[in-house]
N, C-alpha and C positions, 0 to 999 in steps of 0.2 A: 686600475683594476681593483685594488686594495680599497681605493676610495668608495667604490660603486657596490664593493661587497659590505662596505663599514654601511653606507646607508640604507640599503638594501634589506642588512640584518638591523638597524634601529628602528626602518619601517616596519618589518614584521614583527618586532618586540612592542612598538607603540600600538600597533590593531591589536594581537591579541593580547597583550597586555590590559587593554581596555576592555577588551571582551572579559577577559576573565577577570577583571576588579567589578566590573559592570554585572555579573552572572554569580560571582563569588556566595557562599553562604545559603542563595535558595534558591538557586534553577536545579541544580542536579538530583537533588533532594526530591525534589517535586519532582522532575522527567522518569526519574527512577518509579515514582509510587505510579504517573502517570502509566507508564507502559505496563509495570504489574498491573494494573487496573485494567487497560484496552485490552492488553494480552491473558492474563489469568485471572482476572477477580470472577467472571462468569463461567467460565470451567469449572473452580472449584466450588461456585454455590453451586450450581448445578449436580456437581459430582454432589454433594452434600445433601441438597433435594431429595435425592435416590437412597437416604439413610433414612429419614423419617417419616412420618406418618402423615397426610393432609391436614392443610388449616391451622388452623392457629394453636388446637391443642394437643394434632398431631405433630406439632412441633417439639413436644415431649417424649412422647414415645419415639424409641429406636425400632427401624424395619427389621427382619431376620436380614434381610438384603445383606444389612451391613455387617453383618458377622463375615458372611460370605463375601464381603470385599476385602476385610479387615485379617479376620481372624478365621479364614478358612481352615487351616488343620486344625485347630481346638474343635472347629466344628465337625470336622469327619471326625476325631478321637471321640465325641460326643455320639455319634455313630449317626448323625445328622440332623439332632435335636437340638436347635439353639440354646434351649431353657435348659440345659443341662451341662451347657457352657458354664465354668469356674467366671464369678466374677473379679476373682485376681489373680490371675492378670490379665485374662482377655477380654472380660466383658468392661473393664476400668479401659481397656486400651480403645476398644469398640467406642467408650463412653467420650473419649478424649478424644479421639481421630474425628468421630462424627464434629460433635461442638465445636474441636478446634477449627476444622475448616470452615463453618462459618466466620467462627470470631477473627480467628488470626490474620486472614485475609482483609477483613475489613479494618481492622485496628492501621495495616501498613497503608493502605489505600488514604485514609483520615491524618496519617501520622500521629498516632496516639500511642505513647510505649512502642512505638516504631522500630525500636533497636532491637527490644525482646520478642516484639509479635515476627518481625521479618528472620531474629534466630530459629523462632521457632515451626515458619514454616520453610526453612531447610531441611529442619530436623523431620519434617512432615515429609518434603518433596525426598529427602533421604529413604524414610520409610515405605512408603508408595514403591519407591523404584526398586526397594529390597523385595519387596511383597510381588512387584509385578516379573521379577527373575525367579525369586527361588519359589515363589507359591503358585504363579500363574503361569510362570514358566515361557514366557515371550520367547518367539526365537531370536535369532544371529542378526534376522535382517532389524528387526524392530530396537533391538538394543543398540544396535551399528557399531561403531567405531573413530575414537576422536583420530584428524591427521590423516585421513582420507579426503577423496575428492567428492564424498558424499555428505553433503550438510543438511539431511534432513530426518537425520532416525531418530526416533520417538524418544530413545532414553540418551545415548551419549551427547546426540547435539544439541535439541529441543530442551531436555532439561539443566544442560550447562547454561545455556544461553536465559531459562527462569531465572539461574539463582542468580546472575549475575545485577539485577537490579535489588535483589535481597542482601547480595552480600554488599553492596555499595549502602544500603541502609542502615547495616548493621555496623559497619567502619564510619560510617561518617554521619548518622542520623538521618532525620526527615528533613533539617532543612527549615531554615526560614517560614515558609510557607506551608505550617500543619499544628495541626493540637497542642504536640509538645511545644514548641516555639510559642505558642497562645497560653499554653501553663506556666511556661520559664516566665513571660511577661507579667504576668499578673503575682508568681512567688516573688520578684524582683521589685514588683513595685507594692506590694505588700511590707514585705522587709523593710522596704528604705520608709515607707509610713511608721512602722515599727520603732524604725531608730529614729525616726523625726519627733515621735512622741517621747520614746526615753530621752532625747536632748532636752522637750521643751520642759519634760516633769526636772530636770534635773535642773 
């Protein structure tokens, strides 16, 4: 019996042993940015869309919209005049929230500063889900509950389950297979050009 469980446990160490030397460095890196990508890279342009103006140089102008997504109670303190919004701090935050969810999303998707873009849309999906309890005020059912037998409310389960390819980006990078990895290549093989010359001058 001892014998059958000795090879038993060195077959399943040689499969996935191999699996994970064979997958090591850039599959997970990539499944991560992949599923951000299938699962939220079009949510948030989308959501993002609904900030700006049309076209190409409506892409500059901010909507009122997004005050009211963003920075709703500045906006009632305003007494519901956007342009009367302070721009610091809330029209700087309006200004950052809008842009960032273009860029930051697409930065993790590319793997480009993939550690800091995927920090920072925590920090974003953090914000959202502040704003969408104390400002828009979602009820019980939408918020849910982690460790129930309900795994589909909008804010405990659905956004646990976003960050969780952000925070895997953010501990471990993009991975073999993205921009950063394509930058390391090229600072590396610069460098050693670098010292190749300082040996041959010397």
């Amino acid at each position: 019996m001892v014998a059958i469980a000795t090879r038993l446990k060195g077959l399943h160490d040689a499969v996935f042993g191999g699996v994970e030397r064979g997958l090591d460095g850039w599959f997970l890196g990539l499944a991560a940015r992949f599923v951000f990508a299938a699962v939220l890279w079009m949510y948030f342009l989308n959501s993002a869309r609904t900030k700006v103006g049309e076209g190409v140089l409506g892409f500059f102008s901010i909507k009122d919209g997004a005050y009211y997504q963003i920075a709703l109670p500045s906006v009632d303190a305003a007494g519901g005049d956007v342009a009367q919004v302070a721009f610091l701090p809330w029209g700087l935050m309006v200004f950052m929230g809008t842009y960032g969810e273009f860029v930051l999303p697409l930065l993790v998707v590319l793997g480009l500063f993939a550690r800091i873009a995927a920090l920072g849309m925590i920090a974003f999906i953090a914000v959202q889900t502040l704003v969408d309890v104390t400002v828009h005020q979602v009820g019980p059912e939408t918020i849910g509950a982690l460790f129930d037998r309900f795994p589909d409310s909008v804010i405990m389960d659905q956004r646990l389950l976003w960050l969780f390819p952000l925070v895997y980006v953010v501990v471990k990078g993009a991975g073999a297979v993205s921009l950063d990895a394509l930058a390391d290549r090229i600072l590396l093989r610069r460098r050693r050009a670098t010292q190749s010359a300082g040996l041959g001058l010397a």
